[in-house]
C-alpha positions in Angstrom: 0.0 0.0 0.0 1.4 3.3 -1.3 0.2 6.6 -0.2 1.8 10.2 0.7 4.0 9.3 3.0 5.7 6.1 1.3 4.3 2.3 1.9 2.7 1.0 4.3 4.0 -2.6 5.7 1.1 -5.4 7.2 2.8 -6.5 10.4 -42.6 -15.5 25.9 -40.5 -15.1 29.4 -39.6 -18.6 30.8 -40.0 -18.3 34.8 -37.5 -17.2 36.8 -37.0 -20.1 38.3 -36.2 -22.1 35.3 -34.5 -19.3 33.3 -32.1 -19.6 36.3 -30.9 -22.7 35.3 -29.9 -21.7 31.9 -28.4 -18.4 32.6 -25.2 -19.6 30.4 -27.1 -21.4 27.9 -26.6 -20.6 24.3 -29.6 -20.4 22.2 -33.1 -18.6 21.7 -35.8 -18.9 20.1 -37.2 -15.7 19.4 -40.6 -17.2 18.3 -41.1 -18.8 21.8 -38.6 -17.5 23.8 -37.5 -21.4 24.4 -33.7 -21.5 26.1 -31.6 -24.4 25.7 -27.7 -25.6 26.1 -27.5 -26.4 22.3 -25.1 -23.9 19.8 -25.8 -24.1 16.1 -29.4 -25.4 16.0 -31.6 -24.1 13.3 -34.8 -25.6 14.4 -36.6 -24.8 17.7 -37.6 -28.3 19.6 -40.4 -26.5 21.6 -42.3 -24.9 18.3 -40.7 -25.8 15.7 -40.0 -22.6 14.3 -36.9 -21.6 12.4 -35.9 -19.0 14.2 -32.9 -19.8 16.5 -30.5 -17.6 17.2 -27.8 -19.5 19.2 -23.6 -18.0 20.2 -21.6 -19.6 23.4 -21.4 -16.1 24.9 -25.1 -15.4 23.9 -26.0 -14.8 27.8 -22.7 -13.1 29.0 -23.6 -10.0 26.7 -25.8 -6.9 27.6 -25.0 -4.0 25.4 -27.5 -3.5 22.8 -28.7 -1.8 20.4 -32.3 -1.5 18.7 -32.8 -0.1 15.6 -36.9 0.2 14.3 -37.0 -1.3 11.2 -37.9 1.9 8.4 -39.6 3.4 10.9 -41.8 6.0 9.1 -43.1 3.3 6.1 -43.7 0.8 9.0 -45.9 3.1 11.1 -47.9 4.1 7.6 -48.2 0.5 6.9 -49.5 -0.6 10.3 -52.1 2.2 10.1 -52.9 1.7 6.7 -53.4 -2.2 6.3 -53.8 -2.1 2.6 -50.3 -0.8 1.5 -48.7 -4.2 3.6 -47.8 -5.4 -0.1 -46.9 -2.4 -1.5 -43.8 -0.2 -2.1 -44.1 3.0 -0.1 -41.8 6.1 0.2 -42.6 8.1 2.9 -40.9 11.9 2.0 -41.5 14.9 0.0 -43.5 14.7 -3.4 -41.7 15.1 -6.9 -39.0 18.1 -5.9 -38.3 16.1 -2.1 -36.2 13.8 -1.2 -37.2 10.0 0.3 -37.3 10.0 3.8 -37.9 6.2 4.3 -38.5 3.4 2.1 -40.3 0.3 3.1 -38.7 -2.8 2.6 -40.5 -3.9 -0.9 -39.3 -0.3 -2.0 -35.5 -1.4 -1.5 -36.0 -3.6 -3.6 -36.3 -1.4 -6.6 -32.9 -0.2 -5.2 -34.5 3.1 -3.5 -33.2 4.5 -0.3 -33.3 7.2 2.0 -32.1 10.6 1.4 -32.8 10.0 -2.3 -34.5 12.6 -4.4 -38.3 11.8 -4.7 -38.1 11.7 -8.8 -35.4 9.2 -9.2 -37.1 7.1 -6.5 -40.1 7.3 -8.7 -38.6 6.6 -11.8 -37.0 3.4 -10.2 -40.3 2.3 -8.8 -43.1 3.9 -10.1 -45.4 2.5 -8.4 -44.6 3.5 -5.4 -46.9 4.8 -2.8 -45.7 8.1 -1.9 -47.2 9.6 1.7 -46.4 13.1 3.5 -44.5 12.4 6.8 -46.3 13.0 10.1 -43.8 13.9 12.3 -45.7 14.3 14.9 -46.8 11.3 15.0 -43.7 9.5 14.4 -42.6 11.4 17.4 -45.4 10.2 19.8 -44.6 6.4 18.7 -41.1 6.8 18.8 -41.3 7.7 22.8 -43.5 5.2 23.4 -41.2 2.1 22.1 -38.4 4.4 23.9 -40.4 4.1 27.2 -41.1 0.4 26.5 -37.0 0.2 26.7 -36.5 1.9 29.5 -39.1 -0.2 31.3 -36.2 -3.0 30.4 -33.3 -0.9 31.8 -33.0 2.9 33.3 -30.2 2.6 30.8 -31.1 4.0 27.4 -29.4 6.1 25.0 -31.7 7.3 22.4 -29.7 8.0 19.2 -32.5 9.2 17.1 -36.1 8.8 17.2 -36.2 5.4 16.0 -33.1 3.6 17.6 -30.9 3.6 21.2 -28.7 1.7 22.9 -29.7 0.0 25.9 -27.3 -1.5 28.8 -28.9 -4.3 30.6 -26.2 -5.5 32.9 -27.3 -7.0 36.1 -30.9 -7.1 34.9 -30.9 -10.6 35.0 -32.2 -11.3 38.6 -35.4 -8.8 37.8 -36.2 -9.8 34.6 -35.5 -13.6 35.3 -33.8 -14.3 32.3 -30.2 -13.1 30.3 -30.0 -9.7 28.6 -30.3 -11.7 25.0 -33.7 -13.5 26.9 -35.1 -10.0 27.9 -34.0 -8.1 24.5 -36.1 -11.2 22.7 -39.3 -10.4 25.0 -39.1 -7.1 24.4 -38.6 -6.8 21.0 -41.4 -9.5 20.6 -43.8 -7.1 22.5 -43.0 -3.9 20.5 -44.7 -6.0 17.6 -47.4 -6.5 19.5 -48.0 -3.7 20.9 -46.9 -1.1 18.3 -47.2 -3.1 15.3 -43.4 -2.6 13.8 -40.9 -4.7 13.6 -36.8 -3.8 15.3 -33.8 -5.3 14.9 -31.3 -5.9 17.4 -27.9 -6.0 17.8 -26.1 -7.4 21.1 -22.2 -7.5 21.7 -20.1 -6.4 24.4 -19.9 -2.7 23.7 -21.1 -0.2 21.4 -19.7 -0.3 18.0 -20.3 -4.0 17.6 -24.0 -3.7 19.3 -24.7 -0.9 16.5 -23.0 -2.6 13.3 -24.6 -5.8 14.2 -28.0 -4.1 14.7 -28.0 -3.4 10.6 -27.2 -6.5 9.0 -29.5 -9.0 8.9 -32.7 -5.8 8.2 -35.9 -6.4 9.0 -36.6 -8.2 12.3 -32.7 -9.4 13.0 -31.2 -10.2 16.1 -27.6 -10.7 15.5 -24.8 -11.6 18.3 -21.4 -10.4 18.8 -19.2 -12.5 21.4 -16.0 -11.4 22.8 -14.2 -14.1 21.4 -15.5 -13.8 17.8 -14.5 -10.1 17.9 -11.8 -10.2 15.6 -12.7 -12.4 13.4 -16.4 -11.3 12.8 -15.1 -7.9 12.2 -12.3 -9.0 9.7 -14.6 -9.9 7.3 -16.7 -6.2 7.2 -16.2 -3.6 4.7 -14.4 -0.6 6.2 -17.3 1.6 5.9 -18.8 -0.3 8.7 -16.3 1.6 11.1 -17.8 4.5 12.2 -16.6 7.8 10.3 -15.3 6.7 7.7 -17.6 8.2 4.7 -17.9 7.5 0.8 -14.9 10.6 0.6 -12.5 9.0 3.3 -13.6 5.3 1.9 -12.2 6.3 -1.4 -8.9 7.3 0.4 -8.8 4.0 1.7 -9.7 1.9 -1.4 -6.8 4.4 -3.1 -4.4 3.0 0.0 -5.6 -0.1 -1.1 -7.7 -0.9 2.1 -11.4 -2.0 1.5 -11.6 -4.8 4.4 -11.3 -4.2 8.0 -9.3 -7.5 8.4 -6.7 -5.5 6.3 -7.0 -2.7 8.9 -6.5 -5.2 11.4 -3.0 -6.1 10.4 -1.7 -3.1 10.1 0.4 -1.1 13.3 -1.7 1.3 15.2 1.1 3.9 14.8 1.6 4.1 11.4 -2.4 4.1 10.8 -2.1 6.9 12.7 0.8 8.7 11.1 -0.9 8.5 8.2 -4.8 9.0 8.8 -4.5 11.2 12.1 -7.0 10.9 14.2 -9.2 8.9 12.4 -5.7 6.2 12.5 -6.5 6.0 15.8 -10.1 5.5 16.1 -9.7 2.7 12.8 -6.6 1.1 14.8 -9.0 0.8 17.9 -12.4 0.0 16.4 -11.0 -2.6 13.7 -9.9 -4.9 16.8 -13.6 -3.9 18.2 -12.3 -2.0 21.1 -14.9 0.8 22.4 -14.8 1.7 26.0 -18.0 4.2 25.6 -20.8 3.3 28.1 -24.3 3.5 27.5 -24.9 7.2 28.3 -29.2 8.0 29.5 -30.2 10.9 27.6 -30.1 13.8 30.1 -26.6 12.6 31.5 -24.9 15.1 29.6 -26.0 18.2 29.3 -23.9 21.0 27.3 -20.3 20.9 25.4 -19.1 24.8 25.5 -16.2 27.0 24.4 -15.3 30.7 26.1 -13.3 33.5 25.7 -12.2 36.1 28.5 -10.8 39.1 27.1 -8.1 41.0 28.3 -10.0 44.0 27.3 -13.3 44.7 26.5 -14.7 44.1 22.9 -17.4 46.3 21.4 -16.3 46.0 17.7 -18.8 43.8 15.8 -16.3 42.5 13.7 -13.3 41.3 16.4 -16.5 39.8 18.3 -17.5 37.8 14.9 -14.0 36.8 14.3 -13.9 35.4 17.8 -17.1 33.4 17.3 -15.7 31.7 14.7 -12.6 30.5 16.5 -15.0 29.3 19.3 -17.2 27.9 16.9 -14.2 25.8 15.5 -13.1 24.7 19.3 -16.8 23.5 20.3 -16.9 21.7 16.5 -13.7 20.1 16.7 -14.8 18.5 20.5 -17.9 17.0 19.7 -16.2 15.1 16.7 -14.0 13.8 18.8 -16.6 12.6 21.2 -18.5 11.7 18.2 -21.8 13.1 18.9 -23.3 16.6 17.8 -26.1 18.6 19.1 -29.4 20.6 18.6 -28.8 23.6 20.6 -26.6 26.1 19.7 -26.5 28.6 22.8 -24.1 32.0 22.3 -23.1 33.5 25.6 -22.2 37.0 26.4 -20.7 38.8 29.6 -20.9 42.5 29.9 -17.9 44.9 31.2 -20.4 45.1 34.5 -20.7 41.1 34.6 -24.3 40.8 33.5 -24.3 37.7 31.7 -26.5 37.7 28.1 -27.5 33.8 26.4 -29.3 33.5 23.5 -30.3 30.1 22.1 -31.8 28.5 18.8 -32.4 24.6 18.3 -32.3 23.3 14.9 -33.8 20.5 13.4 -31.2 17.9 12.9 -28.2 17.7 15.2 -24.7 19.4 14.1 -21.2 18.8 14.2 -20.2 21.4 11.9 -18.3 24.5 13.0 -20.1 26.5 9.5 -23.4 26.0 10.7 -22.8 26.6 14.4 -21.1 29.9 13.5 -24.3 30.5 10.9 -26.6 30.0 13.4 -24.6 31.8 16.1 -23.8 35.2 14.5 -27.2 36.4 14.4 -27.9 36.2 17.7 -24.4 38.2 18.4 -25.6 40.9 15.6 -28.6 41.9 17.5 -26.9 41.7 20.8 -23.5 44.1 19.7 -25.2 47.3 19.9 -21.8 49.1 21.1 -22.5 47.1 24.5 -18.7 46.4 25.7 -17.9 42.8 26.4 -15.6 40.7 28.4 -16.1 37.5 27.8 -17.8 35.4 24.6 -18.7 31.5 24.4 -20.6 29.4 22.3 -22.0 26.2 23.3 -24.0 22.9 21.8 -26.7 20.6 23.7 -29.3 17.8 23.0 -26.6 15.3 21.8 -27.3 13.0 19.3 -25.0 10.4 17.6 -22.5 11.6 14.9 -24.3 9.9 12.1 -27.2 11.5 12.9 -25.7 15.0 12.3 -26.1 16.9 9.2 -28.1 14.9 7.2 -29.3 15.5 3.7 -31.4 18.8 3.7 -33.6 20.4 1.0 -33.7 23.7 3.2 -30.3 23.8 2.6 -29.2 22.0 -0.4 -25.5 23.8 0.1 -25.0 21.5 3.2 -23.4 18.3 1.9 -20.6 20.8 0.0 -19.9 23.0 2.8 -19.6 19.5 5.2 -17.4 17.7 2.3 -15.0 20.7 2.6 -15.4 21.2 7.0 -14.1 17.2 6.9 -11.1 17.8 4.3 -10.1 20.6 6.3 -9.9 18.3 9.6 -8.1 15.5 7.5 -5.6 18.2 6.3 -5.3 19.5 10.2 -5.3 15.8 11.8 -2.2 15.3 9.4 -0.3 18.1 9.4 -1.5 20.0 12.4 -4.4 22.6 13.5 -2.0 25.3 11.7 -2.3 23.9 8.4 -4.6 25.2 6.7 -7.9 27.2 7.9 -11.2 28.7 6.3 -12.0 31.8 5.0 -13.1 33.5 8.1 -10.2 32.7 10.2 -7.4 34.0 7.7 -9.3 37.1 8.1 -7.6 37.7 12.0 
């Protein structure tokens, strides 16, 4: 592998009485909930079903994650019995873009975030139906209270998916994590008439990649001891952050497989990819120490400026909001989230403190539209008013990959992100002073 820097070198519940006695068994049936000591067994001998999912560790793991299978089409589906059959899209008409597509759409090879008119030309007859976010919203925090029911330990990511941490539930639900996780997923059916697929390993990343690949109504397992080799066989865009752009890099380097990443040193993944080395050094061995975080645990990610003299100047005040706006942005990707809120903060020369907030409607990561958003608020508030101290700050997290998606409000978005990210590749390789926007050469 060549690159910039010369070539790489590979170096139902069962009782809790019974359940008790199978604690370390390793298979489920998910149609019946049946528990026995087998591994690899296709067939259910209680029901008959074939629908066994079976892994030696499948009762020693309790991170999860549950992802509602196309949320939006399923909810108009289950409402709407006479569409079960057909291909619907729920989104914008002709000039929008396709919000969800149900399963029988997919198959037509239409997804998500794709303009409404190519989706239509690629299945015509396609049902197309107006979202109702609203009531999206009210089902959405009903499943999520259905989890939390399960465990106090629930991470929403978006409306339709979280991560849930069930360790030491055993004793009150009378069964394992994978036992409870079947129940519950079983009863979301019933109850709310969608389907969710779930994903259970032994931390995050793997509960989450697992969660996606066996679409609708999967349960897939992720042991420790499987780790490696499960993961070796993934496509590298499976690792969190890496993109179509920084996927081409890698395909360039010659890297398509995570089992390639997994041979290569830490160090020199890092020398040459930065940051993003490090995370694909750690992540392609499946190591992810981030716990299972309740929404409400964190509350605010913030950047601030003390002056040593006042500022009334508009203009100083905007190029300051800028750098801040860089700091707060460069943070949450490292933490890998991104957030609704964008809060400015102001202190007067006499200590009276000003904050002015606006939420958006998709979480950010982006230090352009935090900046965007931001610099409003400061216009209306830099009145010749002297100031001592500025900050910017960002709060109702949210996963990264729920950050910045696809917008026909602001069809400018995916450009100005493309650039924001090849900024922070040039800076992760050749440090913070390498390059900068437009704004900042301006100081």
């Amino acid at each position: 592998m060549n690159g910039a820097d010369g070539p790489i070198q590979f170096a139902r519940l069962t009782s809790p009485r019974r359940q008790s006695t199978v604690s370390q068994m390793g298979s489920l049936c998910r149609t019946c909930l049946t528990v026995t000591a087998e591994i690899d067994v296709s067939d259910c001998r209680a029901c008959g079903a074939n629908n066994v999912i079976s892994n030696p560790e499948l009762h020693e793991l309790s991170i999860a994650h549950i992802d509602c299978d196309s949320f939006y089409a399923s909810v108009e589906k289950r409402d709407n019995p006479t569409l079960k059959d057909k291909p619907v899209l729920v989104g914008g008409q002709k000039r929008g873009v396709v919000m969800a597509a149900c399963y029988v759409a997919r198959q037509f090879g239409v997804h998500s975030a794709m303009p409404m008119f190519k989706a239509l030309r690629a299945c015509p007859d396609a049902v197309v139906i107006k979202p109702d976010m609203a009531k999206y919203g009210r089902i959405g925090r009903e499943i999520r209270e259905m989890m939390r029911n399960v465990t106090p330990l629930v991470e929403p990511i978006s409306i339709d998916e979280a991560f849930l941490d069930l360790t030491g539930t055993q004793r009150l639900h009378g069964g394992s994590p994978a036992h409870t996780l079947g129940q519950l997923a079983r009863d979301i059916e019933v109850e709310q008439g969608i389907t969710v697929s779930v994903g259970l390993s032994h931390n995050k990343f793997l509960a989450k990649l697992s969660s996606g690949l066996n679409k609708p109504d999967g349960f897939i397992v992720v042991g420790r001891r499987e780790t490696v080799a499960f993961l070796a066989t993934q496509p590298v865009s499976r690792i969190w952050g890496v993109g179509k752009v920084f996927q081409r890099r890698l395909e360039g380097d010659g890297i398509t497989a995570i089992g390639q990443l997994q041979q290569l040193n830490a160090d020199d993944l890092i020398r040459r990819y930065g940051e993003m080395g490090a995370r694909m050094a750690r992540l392609s061995h499946g190591r992810d120490n981030r716990k299972v975080v309740p929404s409400g645990n964190r509350k605010s990610l913030s950047s601030e400026t003390t002056f040593a003299d006042d500022h009334t100047d508009l203009a100083d005040l905007s190029r300051i909001l800028w750098r801040q706006s860089e700091k707060v942005s460069a943070s949450v990707k490292k933490e890998g989230i991104g957030g609704k809120t964008i809060t400015l903060k102001l202190k007067t020369a006499r200590f009276a403190i000003r904050t002015r907030s606006r939420t958006l409607p998709h979480p950010t990561q982006l230090a352009d539209t935090i900046y965007a958003v931001a610099l409003p608020l400061l216009e209306k508030e830099a009145d010749g008013t002297a100031f001592r101290l500025l900050g910017i700050g960002l709060s109702e997290f949210a996963q990264a990959e729920d950050c910045d998606p696809f917008d026909l409000a602001d069809p400018d978005l995916q450009r100005r992100k493309t650039i924001e990210n090849a900024v922070d590749d040039l800076r992760a390789r050749f440090g913070r002073d390498a390059i900068g926007k437009g704004r900042m050469l301006e100081d």
